[in-house]
PDB file of the backbone (N, CA, C, O) and the ligand in Angstrom, with CONECT records:
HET     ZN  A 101       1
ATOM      1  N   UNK A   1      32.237-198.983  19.508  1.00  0.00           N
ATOM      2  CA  UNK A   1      31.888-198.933  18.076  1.00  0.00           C
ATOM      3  C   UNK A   1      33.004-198.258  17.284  1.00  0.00           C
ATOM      4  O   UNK A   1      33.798-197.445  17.757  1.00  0.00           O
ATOM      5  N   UNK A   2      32.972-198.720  15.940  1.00  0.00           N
ATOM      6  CA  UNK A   2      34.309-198.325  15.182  1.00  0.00           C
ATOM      7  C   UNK A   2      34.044-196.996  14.780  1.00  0.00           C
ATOM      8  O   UNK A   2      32.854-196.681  14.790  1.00  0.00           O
ATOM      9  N   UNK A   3      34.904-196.096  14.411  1.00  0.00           N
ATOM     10  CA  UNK A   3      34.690-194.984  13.743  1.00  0.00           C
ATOM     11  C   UNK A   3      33.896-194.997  12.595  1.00  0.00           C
ATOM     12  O   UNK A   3      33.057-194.124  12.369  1.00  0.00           O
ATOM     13  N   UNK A   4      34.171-196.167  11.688  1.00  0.00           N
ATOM     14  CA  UNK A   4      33.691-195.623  10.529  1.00  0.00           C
ATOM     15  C   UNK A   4      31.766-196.315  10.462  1.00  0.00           C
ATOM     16  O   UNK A   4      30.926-196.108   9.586  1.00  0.00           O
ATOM     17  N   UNK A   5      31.642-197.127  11.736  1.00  0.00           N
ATOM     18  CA  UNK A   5      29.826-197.733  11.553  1.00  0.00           C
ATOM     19  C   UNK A   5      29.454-196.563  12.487  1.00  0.00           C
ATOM     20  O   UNK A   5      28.224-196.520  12.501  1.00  0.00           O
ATOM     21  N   UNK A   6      30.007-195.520  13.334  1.00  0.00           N
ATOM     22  CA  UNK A   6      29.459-194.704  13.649  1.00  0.00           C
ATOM     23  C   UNK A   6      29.345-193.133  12.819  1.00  0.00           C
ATOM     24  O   UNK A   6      28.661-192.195  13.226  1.00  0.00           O
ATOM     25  N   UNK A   7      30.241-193.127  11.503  1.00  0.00           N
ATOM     26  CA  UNK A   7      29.720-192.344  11.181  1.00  0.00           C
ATOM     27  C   UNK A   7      28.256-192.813   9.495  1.00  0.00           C
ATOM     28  O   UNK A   7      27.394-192.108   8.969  1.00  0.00           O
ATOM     29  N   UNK A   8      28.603-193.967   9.293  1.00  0.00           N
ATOM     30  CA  UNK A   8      27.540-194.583   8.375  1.00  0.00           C
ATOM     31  C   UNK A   8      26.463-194.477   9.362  1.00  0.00           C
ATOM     32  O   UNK A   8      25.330-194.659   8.917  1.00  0.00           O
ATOM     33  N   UNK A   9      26.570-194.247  10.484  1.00  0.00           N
ATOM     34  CA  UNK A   9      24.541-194.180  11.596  1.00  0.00           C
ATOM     35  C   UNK A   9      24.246-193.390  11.142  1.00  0.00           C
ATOM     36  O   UNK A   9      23.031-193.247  10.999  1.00  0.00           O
ATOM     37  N   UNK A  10      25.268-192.253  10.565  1.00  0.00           N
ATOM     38  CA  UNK A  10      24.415-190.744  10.125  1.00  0.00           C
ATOM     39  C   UNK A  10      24.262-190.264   8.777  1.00  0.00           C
ATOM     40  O   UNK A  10      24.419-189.123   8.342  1.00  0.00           O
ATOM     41  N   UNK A  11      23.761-191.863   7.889  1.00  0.00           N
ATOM     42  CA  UNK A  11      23.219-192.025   6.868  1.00  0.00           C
ATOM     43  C   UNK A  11      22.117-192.294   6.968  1.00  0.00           C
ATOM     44  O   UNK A  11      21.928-193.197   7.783  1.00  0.00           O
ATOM     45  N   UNK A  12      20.741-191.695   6.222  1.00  0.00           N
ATOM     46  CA  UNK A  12      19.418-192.213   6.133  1.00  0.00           C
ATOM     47  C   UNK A  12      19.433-193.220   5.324  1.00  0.00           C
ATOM     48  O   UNK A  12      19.801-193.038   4.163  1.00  0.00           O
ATOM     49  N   UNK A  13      18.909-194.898   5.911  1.00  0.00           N
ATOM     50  CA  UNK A  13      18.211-195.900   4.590  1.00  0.00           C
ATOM     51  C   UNK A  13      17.392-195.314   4.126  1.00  0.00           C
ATOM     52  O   UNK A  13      16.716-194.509   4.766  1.00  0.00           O
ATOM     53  N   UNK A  14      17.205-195.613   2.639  1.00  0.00           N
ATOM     54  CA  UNK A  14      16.215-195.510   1.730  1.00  0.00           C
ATOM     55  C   UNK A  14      16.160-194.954   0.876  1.00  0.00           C
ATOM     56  O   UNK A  14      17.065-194.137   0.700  1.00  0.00           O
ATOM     57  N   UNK A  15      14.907-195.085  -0.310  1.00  0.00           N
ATOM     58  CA  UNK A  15      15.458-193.951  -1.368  1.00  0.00           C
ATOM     59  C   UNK A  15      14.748-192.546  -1.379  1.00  0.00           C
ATOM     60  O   UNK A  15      13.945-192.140  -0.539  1.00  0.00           O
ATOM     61  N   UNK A  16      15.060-192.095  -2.143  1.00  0.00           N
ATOM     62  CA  UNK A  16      14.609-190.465  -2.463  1.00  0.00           C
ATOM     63  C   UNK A  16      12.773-190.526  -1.994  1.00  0.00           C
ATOM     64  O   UNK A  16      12.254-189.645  -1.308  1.00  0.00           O
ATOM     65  N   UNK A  17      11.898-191.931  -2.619  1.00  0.00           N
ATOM     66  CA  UNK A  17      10.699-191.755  -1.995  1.00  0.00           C
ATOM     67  C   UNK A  17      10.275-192.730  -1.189  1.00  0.00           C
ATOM     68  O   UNK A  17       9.154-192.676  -0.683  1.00  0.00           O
ATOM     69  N   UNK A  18      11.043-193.653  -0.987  1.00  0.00           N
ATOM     70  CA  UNK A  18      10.672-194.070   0.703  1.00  0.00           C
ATOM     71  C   UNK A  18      11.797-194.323   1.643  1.00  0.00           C
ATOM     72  O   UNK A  18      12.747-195.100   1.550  1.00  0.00           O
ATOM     73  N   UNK A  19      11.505-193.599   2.439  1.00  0.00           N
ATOM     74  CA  UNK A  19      12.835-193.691   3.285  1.00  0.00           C
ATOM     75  C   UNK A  19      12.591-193.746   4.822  1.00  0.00           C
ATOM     76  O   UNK A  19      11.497-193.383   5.252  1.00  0.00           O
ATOM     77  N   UNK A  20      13.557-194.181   5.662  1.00  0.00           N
ATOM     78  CA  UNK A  20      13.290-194.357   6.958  1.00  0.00           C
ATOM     79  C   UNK A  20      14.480-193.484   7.752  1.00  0.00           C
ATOM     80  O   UNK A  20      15.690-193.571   7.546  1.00  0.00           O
ATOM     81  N   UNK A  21      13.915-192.765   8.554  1.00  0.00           N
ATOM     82  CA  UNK A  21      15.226-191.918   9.586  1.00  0.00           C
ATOM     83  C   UNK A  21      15.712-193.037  10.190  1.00  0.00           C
ATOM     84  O   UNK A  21      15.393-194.217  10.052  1.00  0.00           O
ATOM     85  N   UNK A  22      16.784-192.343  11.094  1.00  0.00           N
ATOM     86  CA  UNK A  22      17.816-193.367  11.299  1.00  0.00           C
ATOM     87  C   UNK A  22      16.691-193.827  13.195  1.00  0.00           C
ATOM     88  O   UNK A  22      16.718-194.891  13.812  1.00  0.00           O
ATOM     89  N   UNK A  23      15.991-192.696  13.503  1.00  0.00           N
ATOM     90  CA  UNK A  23      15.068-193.098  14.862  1.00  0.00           C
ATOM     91  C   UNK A  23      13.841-193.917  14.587  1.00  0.00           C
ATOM     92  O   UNK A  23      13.039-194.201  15.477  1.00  0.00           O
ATOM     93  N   UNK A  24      13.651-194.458  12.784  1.00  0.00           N
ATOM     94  CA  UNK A  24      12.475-195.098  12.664  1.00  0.00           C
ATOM     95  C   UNK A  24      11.546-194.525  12.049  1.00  0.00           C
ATOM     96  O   UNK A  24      10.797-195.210  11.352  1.00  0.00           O
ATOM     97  N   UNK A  25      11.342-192.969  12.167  1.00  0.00           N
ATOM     98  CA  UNK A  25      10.282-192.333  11.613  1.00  0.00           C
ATOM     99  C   UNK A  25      10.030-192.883  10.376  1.00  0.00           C
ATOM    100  O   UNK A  25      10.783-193.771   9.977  1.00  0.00           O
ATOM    101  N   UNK A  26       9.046-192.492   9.652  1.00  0.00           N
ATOM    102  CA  UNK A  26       8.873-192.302   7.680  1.00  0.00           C
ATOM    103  C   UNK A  26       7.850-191.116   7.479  1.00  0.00           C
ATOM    104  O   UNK A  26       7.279-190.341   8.247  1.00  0.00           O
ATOM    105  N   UNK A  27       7.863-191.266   6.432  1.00  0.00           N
ATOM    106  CA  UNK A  27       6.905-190.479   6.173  1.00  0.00           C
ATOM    107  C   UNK A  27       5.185-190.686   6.140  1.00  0.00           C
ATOM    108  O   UNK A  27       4.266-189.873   6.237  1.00  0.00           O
ATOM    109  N   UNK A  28       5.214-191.967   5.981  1.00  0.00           N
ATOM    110  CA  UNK A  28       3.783-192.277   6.690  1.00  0.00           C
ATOM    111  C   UNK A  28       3.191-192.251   8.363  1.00  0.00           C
ATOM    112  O   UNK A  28       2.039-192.273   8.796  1.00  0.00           O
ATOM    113  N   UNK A  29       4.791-192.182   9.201  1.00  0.00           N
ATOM    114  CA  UNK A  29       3.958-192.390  10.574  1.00  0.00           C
ATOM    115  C   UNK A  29       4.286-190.629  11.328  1.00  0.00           C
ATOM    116  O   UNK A  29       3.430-189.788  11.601  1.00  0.00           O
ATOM    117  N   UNK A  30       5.485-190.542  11.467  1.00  0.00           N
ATOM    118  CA  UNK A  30       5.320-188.577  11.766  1.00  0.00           C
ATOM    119  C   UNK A  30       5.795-187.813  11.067  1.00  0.00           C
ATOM    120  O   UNK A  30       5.975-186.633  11.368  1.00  0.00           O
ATOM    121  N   UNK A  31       6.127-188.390   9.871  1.00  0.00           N
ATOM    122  CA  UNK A  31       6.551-187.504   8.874  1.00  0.00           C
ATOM    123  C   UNK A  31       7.840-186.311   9.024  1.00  0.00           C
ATOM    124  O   UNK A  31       8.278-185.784  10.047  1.00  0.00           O
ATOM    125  N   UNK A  32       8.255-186.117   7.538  1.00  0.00           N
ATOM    126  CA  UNK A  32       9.233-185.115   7.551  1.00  0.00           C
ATOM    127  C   UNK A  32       8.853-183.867   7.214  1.00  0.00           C
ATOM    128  O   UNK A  32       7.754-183.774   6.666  1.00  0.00           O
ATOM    129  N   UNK A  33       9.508-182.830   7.408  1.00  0.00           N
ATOM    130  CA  UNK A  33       9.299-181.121   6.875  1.00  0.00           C
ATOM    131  C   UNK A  33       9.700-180.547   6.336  1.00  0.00           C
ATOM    132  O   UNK A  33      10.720-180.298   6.977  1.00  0.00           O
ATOM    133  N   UNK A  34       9.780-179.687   4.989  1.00  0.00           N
ATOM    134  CA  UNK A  34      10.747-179.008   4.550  1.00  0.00           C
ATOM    135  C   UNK A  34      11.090-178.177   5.941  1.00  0.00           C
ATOM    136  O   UNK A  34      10.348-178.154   6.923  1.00  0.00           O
ATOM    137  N   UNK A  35      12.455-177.452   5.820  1.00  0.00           N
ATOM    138  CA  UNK A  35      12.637-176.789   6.708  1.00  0.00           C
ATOM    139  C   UNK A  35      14.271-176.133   6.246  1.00  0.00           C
ATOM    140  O   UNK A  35      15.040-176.432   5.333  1.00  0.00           O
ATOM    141  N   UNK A  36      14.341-175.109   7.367  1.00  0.00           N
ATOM    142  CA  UNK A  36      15.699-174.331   6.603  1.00  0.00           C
ATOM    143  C   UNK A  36      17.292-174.739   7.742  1.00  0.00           C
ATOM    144  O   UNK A  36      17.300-175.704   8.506  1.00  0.00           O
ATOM    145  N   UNK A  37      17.846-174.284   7.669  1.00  0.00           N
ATOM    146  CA  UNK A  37      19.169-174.677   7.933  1.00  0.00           C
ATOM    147  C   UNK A  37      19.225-174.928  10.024  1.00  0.00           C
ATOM    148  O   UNK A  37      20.112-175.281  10.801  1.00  0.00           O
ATOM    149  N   UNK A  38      18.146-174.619  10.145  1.00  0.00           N
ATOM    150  CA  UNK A  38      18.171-174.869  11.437  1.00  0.00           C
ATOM    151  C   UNK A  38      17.324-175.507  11.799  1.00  0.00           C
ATOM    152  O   UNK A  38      16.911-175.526  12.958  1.00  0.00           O
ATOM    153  N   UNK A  39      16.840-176.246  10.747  1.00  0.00           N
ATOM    154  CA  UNK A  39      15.476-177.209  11.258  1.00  0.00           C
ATOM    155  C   UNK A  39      14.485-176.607  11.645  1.00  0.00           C
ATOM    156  O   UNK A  39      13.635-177.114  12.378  1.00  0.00           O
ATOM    157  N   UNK A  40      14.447-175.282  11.146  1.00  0.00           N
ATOM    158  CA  UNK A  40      12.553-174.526  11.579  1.00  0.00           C
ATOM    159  C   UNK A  40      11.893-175.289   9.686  1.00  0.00           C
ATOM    160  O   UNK A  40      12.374-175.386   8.557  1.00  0.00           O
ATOM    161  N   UNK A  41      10.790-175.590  10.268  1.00  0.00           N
ATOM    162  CA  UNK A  41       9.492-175.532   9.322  1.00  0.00           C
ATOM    163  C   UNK A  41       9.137-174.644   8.195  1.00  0.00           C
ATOM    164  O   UNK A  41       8.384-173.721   8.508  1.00  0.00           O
ATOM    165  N   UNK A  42       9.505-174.705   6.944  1.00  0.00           N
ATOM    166  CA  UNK A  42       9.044-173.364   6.099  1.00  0.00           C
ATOM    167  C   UNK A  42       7.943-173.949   5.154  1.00  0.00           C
ATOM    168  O   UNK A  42       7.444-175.073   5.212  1.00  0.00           O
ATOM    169  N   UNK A  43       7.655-172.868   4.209  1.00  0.00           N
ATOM    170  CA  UNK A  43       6.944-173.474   2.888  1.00  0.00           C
ATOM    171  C   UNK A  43       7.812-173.878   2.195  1.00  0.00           C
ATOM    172  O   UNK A  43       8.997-173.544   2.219  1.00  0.00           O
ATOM    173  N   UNK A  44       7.091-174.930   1.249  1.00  0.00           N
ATOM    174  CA  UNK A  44       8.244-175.165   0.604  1.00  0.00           C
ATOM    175  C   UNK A  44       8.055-174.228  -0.935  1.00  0.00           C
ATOM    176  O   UNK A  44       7.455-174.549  -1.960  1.00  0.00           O
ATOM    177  N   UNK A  45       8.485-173.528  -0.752  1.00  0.00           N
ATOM    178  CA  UNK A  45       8.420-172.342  -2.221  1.00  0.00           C
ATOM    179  C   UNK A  45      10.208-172.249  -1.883  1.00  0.00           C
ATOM    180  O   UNK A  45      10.869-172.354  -0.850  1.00  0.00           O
ATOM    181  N   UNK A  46      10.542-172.006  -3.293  1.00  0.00           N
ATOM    182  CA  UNK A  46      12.172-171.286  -3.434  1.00  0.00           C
ATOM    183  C   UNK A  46      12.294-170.010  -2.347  1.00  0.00           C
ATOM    184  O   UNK A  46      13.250-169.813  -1.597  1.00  0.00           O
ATOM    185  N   UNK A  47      11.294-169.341  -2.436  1.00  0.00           N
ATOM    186  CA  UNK A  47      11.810-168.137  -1.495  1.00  0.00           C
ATOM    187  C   UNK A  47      12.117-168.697   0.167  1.00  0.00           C
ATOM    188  O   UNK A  47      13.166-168.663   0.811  1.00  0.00           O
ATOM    189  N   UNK A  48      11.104-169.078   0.448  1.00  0.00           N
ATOM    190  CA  UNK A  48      11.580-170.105   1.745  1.00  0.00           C
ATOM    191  C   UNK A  48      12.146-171.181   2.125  1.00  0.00           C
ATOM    192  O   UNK A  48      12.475-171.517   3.263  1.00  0.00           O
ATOM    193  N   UNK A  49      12.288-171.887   0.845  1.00  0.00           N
ATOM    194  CA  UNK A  49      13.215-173.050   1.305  1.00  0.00           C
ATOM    195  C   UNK A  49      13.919-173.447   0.529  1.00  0.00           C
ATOM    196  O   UNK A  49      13.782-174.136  -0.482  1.00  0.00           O
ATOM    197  N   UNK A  50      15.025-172.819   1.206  1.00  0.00           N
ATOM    198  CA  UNK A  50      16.648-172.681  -0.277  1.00  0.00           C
ATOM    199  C   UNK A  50      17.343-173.759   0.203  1.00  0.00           C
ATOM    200  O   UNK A  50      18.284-174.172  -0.474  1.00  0.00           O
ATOM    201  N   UNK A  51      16.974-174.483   1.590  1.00  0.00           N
ATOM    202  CA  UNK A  51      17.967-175.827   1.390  1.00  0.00           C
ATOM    203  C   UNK A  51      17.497-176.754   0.496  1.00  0.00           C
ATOM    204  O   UNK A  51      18.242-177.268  -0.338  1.00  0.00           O
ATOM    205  N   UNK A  52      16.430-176.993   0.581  1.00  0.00           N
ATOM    206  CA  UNK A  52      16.174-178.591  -0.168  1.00  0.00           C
ATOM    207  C   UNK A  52      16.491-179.619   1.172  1.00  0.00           C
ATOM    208  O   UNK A  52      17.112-180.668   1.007  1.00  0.00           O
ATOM    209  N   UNK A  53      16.057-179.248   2.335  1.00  0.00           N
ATOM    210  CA  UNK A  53      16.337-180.071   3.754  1.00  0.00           C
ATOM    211  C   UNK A  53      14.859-180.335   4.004  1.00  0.00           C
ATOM    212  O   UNK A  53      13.855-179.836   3.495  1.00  0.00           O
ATOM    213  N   UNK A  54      15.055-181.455   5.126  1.00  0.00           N
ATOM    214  CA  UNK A  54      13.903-181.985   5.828  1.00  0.00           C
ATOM    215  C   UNK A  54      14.010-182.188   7.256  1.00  0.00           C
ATOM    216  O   UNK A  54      15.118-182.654   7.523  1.00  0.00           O
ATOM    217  N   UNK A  55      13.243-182.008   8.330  1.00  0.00           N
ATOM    218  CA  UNK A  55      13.196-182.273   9.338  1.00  0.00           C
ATOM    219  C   UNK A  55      12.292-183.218   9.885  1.00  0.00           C
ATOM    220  O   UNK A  55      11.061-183.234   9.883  1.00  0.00           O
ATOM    221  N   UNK A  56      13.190-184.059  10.388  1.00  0.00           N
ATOM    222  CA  UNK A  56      12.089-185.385  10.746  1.00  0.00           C
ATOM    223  C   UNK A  56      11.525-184.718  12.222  1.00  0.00           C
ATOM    224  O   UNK A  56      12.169-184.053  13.034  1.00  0.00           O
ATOM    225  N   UNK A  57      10.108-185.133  12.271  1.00  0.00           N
ATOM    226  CA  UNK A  57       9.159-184.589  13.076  1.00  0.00           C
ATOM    227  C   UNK A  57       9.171-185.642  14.360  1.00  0.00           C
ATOM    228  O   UNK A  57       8.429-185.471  15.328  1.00  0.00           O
ATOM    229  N   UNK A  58       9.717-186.294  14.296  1.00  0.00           N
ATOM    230  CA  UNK A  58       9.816-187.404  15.481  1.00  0.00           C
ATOM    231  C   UNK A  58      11.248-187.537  16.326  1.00  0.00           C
ATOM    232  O   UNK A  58      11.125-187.840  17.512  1.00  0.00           O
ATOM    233  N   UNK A  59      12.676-187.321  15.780  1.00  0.00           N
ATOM    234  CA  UNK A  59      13.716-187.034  16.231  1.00  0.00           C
ATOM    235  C   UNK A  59      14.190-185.713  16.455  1.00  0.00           C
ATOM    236  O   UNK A  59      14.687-185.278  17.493  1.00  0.00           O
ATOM    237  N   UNK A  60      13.950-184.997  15.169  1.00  0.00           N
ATOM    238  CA  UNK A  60      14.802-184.059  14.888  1.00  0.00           C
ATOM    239  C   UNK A  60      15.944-183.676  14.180  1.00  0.00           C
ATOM    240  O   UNK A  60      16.398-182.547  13.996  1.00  0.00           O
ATOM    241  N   UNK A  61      16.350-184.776  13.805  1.00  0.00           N
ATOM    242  CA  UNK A  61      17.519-184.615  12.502  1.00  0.00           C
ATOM    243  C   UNK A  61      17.198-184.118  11.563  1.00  0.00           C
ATOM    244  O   UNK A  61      16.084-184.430  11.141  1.00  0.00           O
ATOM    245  N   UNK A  62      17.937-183.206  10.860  1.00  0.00           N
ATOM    246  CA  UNK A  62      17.481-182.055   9.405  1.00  0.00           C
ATOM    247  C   UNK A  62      18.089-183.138   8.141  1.00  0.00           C
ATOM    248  O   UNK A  62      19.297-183.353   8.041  1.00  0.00           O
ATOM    249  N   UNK A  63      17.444-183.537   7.554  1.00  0.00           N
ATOM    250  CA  UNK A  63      18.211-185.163   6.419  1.00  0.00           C
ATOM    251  C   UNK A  63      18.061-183.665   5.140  1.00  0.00           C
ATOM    252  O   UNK A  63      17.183-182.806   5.227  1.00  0.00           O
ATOM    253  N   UNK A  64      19.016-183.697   4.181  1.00  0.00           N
ATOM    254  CA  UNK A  64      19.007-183.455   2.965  1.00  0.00           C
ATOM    255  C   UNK A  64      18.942-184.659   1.840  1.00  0.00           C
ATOM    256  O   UNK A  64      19.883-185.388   1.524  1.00  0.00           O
ATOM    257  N   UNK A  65      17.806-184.683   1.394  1.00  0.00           N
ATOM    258  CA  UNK A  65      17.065-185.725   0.934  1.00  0.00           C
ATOM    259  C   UNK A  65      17.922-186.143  -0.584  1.00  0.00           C
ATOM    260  O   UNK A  65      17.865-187.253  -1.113  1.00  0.00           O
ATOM    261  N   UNK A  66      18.560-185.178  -1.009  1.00  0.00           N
ATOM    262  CA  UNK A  66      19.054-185.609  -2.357  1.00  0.00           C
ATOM    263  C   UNK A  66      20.309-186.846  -1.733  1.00  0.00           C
ATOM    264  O   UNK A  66      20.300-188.021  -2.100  1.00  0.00           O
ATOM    265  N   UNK A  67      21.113-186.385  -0.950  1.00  0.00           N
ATOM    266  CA  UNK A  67      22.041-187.215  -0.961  1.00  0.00           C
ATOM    267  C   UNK A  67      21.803-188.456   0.189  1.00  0.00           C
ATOM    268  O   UNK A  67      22.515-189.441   0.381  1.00  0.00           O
ATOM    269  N   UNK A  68      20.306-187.975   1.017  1.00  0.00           N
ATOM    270  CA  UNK A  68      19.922-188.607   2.666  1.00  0.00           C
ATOM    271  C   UNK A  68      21.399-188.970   3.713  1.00  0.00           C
ATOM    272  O   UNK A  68      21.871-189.860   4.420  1.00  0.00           O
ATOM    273  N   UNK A  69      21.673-187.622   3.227  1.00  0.00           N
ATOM    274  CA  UNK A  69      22.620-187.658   4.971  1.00  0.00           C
ATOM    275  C   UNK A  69      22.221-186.550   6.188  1.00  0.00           C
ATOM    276  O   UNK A  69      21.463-185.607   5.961  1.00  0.00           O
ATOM    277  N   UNK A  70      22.483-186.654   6.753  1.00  0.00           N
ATOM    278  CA  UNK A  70      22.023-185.885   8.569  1.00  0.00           C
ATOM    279  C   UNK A  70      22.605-184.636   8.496  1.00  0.00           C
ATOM    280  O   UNK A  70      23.685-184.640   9.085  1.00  0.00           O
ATOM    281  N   UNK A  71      22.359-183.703   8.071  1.00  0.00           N
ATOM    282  CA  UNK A  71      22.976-182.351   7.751  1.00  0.00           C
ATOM    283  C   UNK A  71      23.274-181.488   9.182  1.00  0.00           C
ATOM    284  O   UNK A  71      24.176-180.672   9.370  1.00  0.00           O
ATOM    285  N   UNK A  72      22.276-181.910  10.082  1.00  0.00           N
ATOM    286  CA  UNK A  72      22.089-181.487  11.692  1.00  0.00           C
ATOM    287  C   UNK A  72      20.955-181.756  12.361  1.00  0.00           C
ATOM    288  O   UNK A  72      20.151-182.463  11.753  1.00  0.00           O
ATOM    289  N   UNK A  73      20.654-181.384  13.471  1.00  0.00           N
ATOM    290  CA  UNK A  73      19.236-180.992  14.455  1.00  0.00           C
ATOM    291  C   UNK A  73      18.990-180.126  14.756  1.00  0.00           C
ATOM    292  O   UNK A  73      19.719-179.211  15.138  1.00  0.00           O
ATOM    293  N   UNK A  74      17.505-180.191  14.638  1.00  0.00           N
ATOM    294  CA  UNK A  74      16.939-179.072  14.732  1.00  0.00           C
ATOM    295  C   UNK A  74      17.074-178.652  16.645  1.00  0.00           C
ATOM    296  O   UNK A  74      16.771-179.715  17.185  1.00  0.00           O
ATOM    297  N   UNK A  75      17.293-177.917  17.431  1.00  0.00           N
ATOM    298  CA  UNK A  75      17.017-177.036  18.678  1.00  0.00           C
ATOM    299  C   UNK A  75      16.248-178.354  19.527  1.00  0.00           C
ATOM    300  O   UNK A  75      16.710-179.102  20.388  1.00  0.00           O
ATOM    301  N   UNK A  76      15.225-178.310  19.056  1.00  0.00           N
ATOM    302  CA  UNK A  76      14.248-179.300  20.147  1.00  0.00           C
ATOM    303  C   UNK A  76      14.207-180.943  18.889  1.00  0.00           C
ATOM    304  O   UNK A  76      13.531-181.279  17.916  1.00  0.00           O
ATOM    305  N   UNK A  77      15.401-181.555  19.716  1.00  0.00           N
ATOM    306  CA  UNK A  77      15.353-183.109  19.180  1.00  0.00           C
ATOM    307  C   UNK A  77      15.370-183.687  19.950  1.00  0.00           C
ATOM    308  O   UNK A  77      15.481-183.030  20.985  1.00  0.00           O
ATOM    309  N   UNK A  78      15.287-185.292  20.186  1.00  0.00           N
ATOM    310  CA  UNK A  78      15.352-186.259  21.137  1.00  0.00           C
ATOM    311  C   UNK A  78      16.735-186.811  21.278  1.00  0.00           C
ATOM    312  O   UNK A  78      16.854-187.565  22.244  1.00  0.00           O
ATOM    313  N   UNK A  79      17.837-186.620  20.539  1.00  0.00           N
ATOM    314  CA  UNK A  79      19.179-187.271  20.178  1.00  0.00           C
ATOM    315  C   UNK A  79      19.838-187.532  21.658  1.00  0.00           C
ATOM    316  O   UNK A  79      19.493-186.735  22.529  1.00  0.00           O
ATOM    317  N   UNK A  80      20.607-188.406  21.966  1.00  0.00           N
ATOM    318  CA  UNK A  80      21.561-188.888  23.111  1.00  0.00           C
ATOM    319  C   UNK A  80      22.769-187.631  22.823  1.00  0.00           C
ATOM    320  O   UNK A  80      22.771-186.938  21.805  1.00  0.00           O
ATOM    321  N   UNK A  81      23.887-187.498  24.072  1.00  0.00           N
ATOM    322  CA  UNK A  81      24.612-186.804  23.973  1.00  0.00           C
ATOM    323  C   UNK A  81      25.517-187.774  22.735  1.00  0.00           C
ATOM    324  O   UNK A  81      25.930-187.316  21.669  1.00  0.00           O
ATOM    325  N   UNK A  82      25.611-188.608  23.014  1.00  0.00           N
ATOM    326  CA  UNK A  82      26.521-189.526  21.773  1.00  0.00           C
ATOM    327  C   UNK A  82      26.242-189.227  20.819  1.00  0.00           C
ATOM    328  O   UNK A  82      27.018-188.461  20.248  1.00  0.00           O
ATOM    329  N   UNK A  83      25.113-189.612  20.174  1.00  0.00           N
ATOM    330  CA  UNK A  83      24.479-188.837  18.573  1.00  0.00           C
ATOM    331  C   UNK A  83      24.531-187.364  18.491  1.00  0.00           C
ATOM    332  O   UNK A  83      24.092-186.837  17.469  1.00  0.00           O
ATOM    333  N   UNK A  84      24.992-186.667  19.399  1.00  0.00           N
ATOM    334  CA  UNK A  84      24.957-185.335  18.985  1.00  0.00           C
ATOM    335  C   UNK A  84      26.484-184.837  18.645  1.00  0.00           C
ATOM    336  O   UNK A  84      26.858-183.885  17.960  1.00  0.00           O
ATOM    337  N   UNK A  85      27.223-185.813  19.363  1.00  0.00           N
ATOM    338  CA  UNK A  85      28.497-185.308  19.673  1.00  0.00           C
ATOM    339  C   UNK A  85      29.238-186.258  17.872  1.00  0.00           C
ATOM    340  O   UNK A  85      30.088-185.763  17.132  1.00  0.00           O
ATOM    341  N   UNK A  86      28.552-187.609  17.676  1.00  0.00           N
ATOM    342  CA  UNK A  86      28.647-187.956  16.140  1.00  0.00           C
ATOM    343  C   UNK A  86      28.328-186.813  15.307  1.00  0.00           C
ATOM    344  O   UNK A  86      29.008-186.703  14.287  1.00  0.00           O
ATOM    345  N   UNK A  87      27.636-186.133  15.479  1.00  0.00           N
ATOM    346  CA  UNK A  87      27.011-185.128  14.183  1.00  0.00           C
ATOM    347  C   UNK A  87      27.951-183.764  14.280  1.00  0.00           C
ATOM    348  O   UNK A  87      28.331-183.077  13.331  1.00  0.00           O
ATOM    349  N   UNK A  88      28.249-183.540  15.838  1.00  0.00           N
ATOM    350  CA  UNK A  88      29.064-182.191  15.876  1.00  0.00           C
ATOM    351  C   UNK A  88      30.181-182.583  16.545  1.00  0.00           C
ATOM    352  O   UNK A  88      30.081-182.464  17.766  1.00  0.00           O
ATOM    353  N   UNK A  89      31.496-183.128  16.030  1.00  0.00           N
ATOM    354  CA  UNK A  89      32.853-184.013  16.354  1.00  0.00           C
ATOM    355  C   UNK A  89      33.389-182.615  17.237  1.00  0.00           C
ATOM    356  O   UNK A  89      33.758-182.594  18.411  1.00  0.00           O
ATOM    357  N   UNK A  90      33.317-181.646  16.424  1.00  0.00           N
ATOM    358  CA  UNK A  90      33.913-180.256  16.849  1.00  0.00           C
ATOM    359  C   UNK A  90      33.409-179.439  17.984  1.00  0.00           C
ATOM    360  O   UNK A  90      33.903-178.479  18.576  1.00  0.00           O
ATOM    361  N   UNK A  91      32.201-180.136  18.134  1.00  0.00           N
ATOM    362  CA  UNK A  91      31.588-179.618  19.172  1.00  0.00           C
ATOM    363  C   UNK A  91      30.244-178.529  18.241  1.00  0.00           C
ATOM    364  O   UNK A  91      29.438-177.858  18.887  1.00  0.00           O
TER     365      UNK A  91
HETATM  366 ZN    ZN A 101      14.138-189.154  13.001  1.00  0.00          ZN2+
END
């Protein structure tokens, strides 16, 4: 795969209110979470959730919904070493 369709995989389709992770999820079947920079679960109030991130509940990718790109994963995801190593080039 070329460099540049592997890094467009780690774009979310869709828009701001319906959208699909890149593993299939939505928000109608396991839904997403607010959550903070490491993909834990918060409220979503300003005091707890200063990203404006989401964690899909079925993969694990943390999507920042304004722009829907893959910001990271959360600790416990399902991702291949390949998709992880796309998201963290640097390791
Ligand atoms: Zn997902």
């Amino acid at each position: 795969m070329k460099l540049a369709d592997r890094i467009r995989r780690m774009k979310i389709e869709g828009t701001a209110d319906n959208w699909t992770c890149l593993c299939g999820n939505t928000g109608l079947a396991d839904g997403f979470y607010p959550c903070d920079s490491e993909g834990q679960m918060v409220e979503p109030t300003p005091e707890e959730w200063a990203t404006n991130w989401y964690v899909c509940n079925r993969c694990g990718r943390i999507i920042d919904r304004k722009t829907m790109e893959v910001k990271g994963v959360r600790f416990n995801n399902t991702l291949s070493t390949d998709e992880l190593v796309e998201l963290y080039p640097n390791g």
